[in-house]
C-alpha positions in Angstrom: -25.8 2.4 21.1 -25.6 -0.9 19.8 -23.8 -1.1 16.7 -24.9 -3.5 13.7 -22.4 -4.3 11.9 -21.2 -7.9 11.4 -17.4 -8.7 11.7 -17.3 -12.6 11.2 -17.5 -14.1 7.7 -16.2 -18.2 7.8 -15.2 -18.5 4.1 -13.6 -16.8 1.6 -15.6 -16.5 -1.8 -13.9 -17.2 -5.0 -14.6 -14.0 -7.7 -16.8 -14.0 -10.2 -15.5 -13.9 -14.1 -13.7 -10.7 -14.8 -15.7 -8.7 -17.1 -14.3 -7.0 -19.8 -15.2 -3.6 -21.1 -14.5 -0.9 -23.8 -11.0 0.8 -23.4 -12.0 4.4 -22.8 -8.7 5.8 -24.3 -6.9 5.3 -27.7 -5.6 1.8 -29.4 -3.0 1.7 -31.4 -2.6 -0.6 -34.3 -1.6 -4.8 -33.2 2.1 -4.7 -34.3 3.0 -3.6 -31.0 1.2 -6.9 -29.5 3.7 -8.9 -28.2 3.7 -12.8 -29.0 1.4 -15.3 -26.7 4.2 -17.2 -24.2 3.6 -20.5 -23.0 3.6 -21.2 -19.3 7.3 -22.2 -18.7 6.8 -24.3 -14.9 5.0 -27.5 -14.4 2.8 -27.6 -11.1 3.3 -29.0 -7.9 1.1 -31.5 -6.2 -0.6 -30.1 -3.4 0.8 -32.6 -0.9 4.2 -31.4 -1.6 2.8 -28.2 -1.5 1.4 -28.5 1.7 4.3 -30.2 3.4 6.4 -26.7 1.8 3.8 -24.5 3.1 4.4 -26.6 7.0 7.9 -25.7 6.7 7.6 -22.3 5.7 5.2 -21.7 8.5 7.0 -23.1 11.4 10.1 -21.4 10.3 9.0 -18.1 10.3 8.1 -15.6 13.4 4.8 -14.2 14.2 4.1 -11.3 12.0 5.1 -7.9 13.6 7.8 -9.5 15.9 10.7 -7.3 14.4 14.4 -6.9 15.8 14.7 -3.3 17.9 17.5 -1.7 19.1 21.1 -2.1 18.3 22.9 -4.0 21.1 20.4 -2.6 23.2 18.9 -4.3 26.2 15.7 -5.1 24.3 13.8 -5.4 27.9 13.9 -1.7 27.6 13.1 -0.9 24.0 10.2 0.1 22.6 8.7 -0.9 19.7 6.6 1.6 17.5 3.3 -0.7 18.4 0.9 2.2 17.4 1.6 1.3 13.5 -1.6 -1.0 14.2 -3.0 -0.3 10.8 -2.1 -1.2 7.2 0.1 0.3 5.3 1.0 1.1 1.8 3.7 -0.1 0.7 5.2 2.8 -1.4 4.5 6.0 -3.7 6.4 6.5 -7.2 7.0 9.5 -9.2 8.3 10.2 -13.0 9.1 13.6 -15.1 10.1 13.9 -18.3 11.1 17.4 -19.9 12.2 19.5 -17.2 16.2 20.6 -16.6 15.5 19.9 -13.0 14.1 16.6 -13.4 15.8 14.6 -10.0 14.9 18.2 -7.9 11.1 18.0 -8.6 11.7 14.1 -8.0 12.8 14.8 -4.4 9.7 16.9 -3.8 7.2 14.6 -4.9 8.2 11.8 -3.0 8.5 14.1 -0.1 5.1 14.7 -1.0 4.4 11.4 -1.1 6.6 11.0 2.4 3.3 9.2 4.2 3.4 6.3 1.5 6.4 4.7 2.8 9.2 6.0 5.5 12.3 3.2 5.2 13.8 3.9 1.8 13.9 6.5 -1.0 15.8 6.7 -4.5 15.9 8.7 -7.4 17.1 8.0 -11.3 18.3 10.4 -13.4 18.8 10.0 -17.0 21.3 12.8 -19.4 23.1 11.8 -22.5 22.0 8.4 -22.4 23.8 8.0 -19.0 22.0 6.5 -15.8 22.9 8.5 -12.4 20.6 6.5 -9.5 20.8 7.7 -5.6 19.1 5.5 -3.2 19.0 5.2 0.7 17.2 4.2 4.0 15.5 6.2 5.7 13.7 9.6 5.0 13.6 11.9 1.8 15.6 14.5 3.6 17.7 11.5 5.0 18.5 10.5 1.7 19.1 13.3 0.2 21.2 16.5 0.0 21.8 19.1 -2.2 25.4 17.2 -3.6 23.2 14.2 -4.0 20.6 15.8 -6.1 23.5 17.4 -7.8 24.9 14.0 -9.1 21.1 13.7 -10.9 21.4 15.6 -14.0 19.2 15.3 -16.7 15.3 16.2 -17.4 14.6 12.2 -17.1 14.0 10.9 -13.6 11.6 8.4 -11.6 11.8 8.4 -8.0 10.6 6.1 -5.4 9.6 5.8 -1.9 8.9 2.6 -0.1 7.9 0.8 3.2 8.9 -2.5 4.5 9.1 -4.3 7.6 12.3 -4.8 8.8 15.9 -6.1 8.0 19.4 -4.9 8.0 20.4 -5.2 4.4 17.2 -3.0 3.4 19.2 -1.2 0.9 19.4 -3.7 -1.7 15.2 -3.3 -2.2 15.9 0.6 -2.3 13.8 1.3 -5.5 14.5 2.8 -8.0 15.9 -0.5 -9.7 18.2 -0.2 -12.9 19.3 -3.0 -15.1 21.6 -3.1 -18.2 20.4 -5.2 -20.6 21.4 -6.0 -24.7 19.6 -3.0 -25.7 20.3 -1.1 -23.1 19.1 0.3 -19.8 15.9 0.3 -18.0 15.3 1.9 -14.6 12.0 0.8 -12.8 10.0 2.0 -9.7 6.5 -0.2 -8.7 3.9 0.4 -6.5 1.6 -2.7 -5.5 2.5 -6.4 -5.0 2.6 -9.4 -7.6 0.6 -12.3 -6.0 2.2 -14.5 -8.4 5.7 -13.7 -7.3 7.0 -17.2 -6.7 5.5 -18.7 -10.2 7.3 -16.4 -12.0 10.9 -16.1 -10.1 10.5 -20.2 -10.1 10.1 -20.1 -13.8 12.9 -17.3 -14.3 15.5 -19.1 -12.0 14.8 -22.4 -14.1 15.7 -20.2 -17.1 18.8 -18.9 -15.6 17.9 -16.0 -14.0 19.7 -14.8 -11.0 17.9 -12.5 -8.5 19.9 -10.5 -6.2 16.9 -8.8 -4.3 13.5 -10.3 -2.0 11.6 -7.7 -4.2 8.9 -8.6 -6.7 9.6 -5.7 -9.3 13.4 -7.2 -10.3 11.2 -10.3 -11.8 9.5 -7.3 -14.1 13.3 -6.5 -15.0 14.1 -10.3 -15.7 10.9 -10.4 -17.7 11.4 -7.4 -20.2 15.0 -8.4 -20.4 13.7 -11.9 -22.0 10.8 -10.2 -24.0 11.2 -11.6 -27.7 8.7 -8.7 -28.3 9.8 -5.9 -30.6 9.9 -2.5 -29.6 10.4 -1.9 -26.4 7.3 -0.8 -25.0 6.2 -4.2 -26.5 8.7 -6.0 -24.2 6.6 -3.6 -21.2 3.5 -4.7 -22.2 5.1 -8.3 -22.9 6.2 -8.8 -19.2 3.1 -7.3 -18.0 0.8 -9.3 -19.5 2.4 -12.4 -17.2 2.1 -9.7 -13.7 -1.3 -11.2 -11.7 -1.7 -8.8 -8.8 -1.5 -4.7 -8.3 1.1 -2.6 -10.5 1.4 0.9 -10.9 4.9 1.8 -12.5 6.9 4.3 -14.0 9.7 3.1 -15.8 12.8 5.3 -17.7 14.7 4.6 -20.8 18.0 6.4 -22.7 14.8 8.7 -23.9 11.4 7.7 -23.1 9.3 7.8 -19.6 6.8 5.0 -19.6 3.9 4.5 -17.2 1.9 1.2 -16.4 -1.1 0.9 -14.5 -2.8 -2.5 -13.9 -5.9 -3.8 -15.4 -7.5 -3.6 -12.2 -6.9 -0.1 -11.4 -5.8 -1.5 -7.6 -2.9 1.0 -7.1 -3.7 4.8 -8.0 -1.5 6.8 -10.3 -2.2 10.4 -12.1 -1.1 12.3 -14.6 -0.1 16.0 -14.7 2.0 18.8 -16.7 3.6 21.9 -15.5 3.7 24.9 -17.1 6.9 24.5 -19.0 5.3 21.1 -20.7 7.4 18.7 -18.5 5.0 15.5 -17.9 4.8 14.4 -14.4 3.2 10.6 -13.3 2.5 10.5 -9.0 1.1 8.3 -6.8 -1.1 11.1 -5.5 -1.9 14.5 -6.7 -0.5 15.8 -3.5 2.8 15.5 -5.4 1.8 17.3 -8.4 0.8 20.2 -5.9 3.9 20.9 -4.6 5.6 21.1 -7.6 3.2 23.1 -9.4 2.1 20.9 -11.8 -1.5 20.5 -12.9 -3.8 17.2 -12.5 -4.3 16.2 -16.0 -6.3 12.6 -15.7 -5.4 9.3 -14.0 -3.8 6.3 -15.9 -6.2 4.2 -16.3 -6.6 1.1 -15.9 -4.5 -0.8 -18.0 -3.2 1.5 -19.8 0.2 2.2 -21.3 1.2 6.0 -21.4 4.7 6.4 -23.0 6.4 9.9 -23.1 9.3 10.9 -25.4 10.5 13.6 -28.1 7.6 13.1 -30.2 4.5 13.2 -27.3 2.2 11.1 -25.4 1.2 8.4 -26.5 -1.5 6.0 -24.8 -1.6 2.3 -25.5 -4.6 0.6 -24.5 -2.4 -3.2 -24.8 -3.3 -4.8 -21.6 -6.8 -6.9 -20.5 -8.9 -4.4 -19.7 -11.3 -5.5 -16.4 -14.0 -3.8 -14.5 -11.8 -1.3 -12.5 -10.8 -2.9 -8.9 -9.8 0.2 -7.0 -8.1 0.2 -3.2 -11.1 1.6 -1.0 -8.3 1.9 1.7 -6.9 4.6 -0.2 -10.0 6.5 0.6 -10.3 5.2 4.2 -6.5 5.9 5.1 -3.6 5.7 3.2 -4.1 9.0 0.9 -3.6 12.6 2.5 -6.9 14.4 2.6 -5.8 16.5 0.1 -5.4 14.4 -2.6 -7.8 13.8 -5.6 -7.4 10.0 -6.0 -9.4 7.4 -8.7 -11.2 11.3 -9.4 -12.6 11.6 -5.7 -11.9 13.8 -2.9 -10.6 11.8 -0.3 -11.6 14.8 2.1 -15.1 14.5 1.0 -14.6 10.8 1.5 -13.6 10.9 5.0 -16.0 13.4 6.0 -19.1 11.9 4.5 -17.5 8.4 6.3 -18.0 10.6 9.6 -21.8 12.2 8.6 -22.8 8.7 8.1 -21.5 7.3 11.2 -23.6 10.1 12.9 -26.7 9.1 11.3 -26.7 5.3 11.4 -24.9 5.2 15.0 -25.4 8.7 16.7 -25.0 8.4 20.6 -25.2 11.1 23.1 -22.2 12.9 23.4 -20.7 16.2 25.0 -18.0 16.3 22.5 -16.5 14.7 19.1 -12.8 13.7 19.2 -10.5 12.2 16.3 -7.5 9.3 16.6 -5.0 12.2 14.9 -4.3 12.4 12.2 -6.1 9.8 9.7 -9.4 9.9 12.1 -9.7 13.9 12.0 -11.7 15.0 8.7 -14.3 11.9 9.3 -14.4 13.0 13.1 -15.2 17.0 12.1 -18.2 15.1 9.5 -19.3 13.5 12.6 -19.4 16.4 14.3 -20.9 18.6 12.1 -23.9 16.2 11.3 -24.4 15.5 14.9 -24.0 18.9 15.9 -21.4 18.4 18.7 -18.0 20.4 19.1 -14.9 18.8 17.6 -12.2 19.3 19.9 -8.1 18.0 19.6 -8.8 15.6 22.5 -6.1 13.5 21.5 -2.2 15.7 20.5 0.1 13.4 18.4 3.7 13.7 18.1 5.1 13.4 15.1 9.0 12.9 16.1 8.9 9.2 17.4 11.2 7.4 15.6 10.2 3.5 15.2 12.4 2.4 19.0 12.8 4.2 21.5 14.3 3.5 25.1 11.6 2.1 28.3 12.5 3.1 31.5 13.4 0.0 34.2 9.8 0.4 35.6 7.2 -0.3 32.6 5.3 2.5 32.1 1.4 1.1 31.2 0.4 1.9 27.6 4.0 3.2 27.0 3.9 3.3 23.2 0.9 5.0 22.9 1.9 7.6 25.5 5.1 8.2 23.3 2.7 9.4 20.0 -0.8 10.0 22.0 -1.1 12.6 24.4 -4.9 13.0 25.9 -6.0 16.4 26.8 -7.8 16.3 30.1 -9.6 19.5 30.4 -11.5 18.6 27.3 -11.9 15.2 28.1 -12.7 15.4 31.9 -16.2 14.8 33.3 -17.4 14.5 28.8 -18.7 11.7 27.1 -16.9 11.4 24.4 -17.0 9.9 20.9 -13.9 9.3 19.4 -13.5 8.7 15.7 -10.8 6.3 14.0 -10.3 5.2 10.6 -10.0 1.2 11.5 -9.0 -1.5 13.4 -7.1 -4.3 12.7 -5.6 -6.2 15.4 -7.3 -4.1 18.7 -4.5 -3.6 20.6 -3.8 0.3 20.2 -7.4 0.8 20.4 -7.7 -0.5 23.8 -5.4 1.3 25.0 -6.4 4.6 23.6 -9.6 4.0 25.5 -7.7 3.2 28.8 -6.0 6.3 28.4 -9.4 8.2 27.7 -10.9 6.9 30.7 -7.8 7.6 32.8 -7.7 11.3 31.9 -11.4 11.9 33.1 -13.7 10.9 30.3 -17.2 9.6 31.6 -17.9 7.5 28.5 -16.4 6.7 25.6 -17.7 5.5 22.7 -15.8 4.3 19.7 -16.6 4.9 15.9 -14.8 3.6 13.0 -15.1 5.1 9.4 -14.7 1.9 8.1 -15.9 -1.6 7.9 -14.5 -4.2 10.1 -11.9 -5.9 8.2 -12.2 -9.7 8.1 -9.2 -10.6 5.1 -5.7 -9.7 4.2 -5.0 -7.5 1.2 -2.6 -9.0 -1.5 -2.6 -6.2 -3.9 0.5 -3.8 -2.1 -0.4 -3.6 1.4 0.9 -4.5 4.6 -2.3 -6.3 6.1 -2.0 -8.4 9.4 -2.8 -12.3 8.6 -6.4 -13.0 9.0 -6.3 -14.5 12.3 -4.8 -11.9 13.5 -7.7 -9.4 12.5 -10.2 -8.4 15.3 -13.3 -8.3 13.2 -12.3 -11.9 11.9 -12.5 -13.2 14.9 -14.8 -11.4 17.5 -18.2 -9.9 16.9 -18.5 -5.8 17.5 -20.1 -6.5 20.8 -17.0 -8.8 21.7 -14.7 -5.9 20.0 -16.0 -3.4 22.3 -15.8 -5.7 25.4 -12.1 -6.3 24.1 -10.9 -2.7 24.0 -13.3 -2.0 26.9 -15.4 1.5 25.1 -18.8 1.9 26.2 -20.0 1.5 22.5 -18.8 0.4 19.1 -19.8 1.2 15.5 -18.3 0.3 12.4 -19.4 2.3 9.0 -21.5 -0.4 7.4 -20.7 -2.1 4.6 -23.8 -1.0 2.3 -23.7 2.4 3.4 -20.5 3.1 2.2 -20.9 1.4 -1.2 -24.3 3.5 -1.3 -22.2 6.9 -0.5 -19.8 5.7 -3.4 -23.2 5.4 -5.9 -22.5 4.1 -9.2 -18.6 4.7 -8.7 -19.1 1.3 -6.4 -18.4 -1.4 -8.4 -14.9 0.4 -9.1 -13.6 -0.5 -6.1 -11.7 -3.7 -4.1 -13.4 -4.2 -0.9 -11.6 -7.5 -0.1 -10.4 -6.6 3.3 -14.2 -6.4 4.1 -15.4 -9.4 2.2 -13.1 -12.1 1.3 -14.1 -11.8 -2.2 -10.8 -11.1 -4.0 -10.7 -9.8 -7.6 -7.5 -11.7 -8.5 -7.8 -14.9 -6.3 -3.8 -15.9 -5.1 -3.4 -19.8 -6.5 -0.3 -19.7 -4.9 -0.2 -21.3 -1.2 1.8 -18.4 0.5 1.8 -15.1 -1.0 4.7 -12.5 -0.3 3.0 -9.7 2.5 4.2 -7.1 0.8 6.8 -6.3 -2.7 9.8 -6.9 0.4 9.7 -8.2 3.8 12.3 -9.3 6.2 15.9 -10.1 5.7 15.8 -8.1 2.6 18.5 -8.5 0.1 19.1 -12.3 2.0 20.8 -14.8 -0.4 20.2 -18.1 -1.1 17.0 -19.9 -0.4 13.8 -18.0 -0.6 12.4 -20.2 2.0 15.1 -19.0 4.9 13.3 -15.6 4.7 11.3 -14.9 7.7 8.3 -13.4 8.6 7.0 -12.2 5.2 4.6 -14.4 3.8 0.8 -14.8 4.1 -1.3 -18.0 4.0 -3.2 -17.6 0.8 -7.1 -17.9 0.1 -8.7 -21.3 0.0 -8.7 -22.3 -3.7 -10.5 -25.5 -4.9 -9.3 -28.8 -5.0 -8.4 -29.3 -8.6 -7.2 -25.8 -8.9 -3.3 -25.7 -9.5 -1.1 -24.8 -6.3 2.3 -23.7 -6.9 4.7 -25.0 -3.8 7.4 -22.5 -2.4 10.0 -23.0 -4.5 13.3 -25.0 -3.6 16.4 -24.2 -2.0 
């Protein structure tokens, strides 16, 4: 069946005015309003822009060319090429008034383990004293029972993140604690600042010194400078200069503070166990392994503080229409988690009924790309009434390398995670259902592999739309050239990876199944139409990127910046800053 979707859009759109709307939760009175700041950096022609941009181009690799191996031959190493797909770029976690603070910690990022697999840290607060553990490499990697040990306190944020590559990764390790004249702050930030280089440029001229690639130590340079009285003034202070997505919990001698954006891009919940210890999560998955109950979401913009005397909910930051991830829905949350109030597994599987109804095909049986594709795959199959079968077995212990025989083996990444199971597939046609595709390359040869182990047809569906844009707001996006659907119709997309049909979930049909819930979310990846439009001319991929901890000139690191949008010609472009 032909599919209708159209991948190619030309030009990206400038947004329309925010709108502003009614906080839906408590203000308090305007002495906590911190004082207006002046813009501290003058702007950069775009010439000398431009000519900065050149440099910073040339010098950098193509994105996803990462180091493997260690002294290995690398003609024989593999490199984890099935990670075709965005990804988040971390998941956070706070408690406040539980003895075992740092232990429940460790089990909601755990929880959260699918949000980012390269580093994981916790903070601890007793008695006014800070106790931080950080590390690369899994939870359970990180952390032991004598490390948790060394986390007293009923005070603690933990963080998990993601990030491309580097050998010095451990200097982004969130959580991030700084000492400052009236005191300490620990921080840990989920989402990405798209107005990173402004702000360190105007902090360096100030005197700054940054000792991490990561955009959340500019919100601990920024609170340390606050003029604003109290602290949670000097919070809202800082981020009332953040443009971009922020969800973060921060910790204090007493207090547990979280911040959501005024977007809403990044989720983060709310939730209470039994004993009245408050817990703040990326995902409600979190809160359910820990036994805590799903209270409400921050919202957007929103200021909850935690302490000795209660919650208390500022509403201090511009509030906007909510602009919430849709990917979140599509792919980056576990199926069972309740995220900006949804079900994502009622997302996924009405992605899948859909997909049945707008591009049903003859089929003998419905299989899923494991394990994001399988609850929109058993929609597909239930509305189409066709079996749902494991067609496709993943493995879930393939580290990021591994070692290639001499003699290639075709398709060997995908072999190493992908294992087809041929008396299902043999002599079927067979529809098989994934959440996306970004660059095309996995997905061709998933349907090689198909067709080798005895599939008749194959016919592609994808519970998304195509994706045309990069995302700026926290996630690891391929540049837009690099994107399929920005370059290639569907018909060419399903000539490329070689299926006998191709469908995308449409556009409209997916803001129709979202109803009046629709205008909530950020669908730039599908559009080009950005809710906060990046003035700056590169914008950092993700919060850290290559060469992590590297010192010296921000321009010598490699690999992770984007090209920003098209702005307009008298709109102000801030150059990459100087050596």
């Amino acid at each position: 069946m032909a599919a209708t979707a159209i991948a190619n859009v030309s030009s990206l759109s400038k947004p329309s005015s925010p709108s502003t709307s009614k906080c839906p939760f408590p203000q308090k009175p305007n002495l906590f309003l911190p004082p207006t700041s002046k813009p501290l950096h003058k702007p950069f022609s775009a010439a000398a822009a431009a000519r900065s941009l050149s440099r910073a181009i040339s010098a950098s690799p193509r994105s996803g060319d990462f180091p493997v191996g260690d002294g290995a031959d690398d003609d024989h190493c593999y490199y984890d090429e099935l990670d075709d797909k965005p990804r988040e770029e971390c998941g956070v976690v706070g408690v406040y008034g539980d003895p075992e603070a740092s232990r429940l910690c460790y089990l909601g990022l755990h929880a959260l383990q699918h949000r980012g697999q390269e580093g994981a840290g916790i903070v601890a607060v007793k008695d006014k004293v800070f106790q931080s553990v950080t590390g690369v490499g899994l939870v359970t990697d990180v952390f032991n029972e004598s490390k948790i040990n060394q986390l007293p306190g009923d005070l603690a944020i933990g963080h998990v993140r993601y990030s491309t590559a580097g050998a010095s990764m451990l200097k982004n390790v969130q959580p991030f604690v700084a000492g400052y004249r009236f005191g300490f702050v620990g921080v840990a930030h989920n989402g990405n600042l798209v107005n990173y280089r402004k702000l360190r440029a105007e902090l360096e001229d100030s005197g700054s010194i940054f000792n991490t690639s990561s955009d959340t130590e500019a919100v601990l340079h920024l609170i340390a400078i606050s003029k604003a009285r109290p602290f949670i003034a000097r919070i809202v202070d800082a981020c009332e200069k953040l443009e971009g997505a922020y969800s973060m919990v921060f910790v204090t001698e007493d207090k547990l503070v979280a911040v959501r954006d005024p977007y809403g891009f990044r989720p983060l919940v709310m939730g209470r166990k039994s004993n009245g210890a408050v817990v703040f999560a990326s995902e409600t998955c979190a809160l359910d392994l820990i036994d805590a109950t799903y209270e409400r979401e921050v919202n957007p913009g929103e200021v909850v503080v935690v302490d000795h005397e209660g919650i208390t909910s500022l509403c201090l930051l511009g509030h906007r229409e909510p602009k919430q991830c849709i990917f979140e829905h599509i792919y980056f949350s576990l199926p069972q988690s309740v995220v900006y109030g949804r079900s994502v597994y009622e997302s996924r599987r009405q992605f899948g009924e859909i997909l049945a109804t707008e591009s049903g095909v003859d089929c003998d049986v419905v299989i899923a790309v494991p394990d994001s594709g399988v609850v929109a795959a058993l929609g597909y199959a239930a509305k189409a009434g066709v079996p749902f079968q494991q067609g496709l077995i993943r493995s879930h212990y393939v580290g990021r390398t591994f070692i290639e025989p001499s003699q290639k083996i075709r398709d060997f990444g995908v072999k190493l995670k992908l294992s087809p199971v041929k008396q299902i597939l043999e002599g079927k046609r067979v529809v098989v259902v994934d959440d996306s595709i970004v660059r095309g390359t996995t997905s061709s040869k998933i349907v090689r592999m198909l067709k080798e182990a005895g599939a008749k047809e194959v016919h592609m569906r994808i519970a998304s739309p195509p994706m045309i844009a990069s995302c700026y707001y926290g996630v690891d996006t391929a540049s837009p050239e690099e994107l399929i659907s920005n370059r290639m119709s569907v018909e060419e997309i399903r000539d490329y990876i070689g299926c006998d049909s191709l469908a995308f979930l449409e556009f409209d049909s997916l803001k129709k199944m979202l109803g009046q819930d629709s205008p909530d979310f950020c669908y730039a990846c599908f559009s080009g139409n950005y809710p906060v439009l990046p003035k700056e001319v590169i914008v950092k991929r993700v919060g850290d990127f290559v060469d992590d901890g590297l010192s010296g000139s921000i321009d010598s690191i490699q690999g992770g910046w984007v090209q920003g949008p098209p702005v307009d010609d008298d709109s102000e472009l801030v150059a990459p800053l100087a050596g």
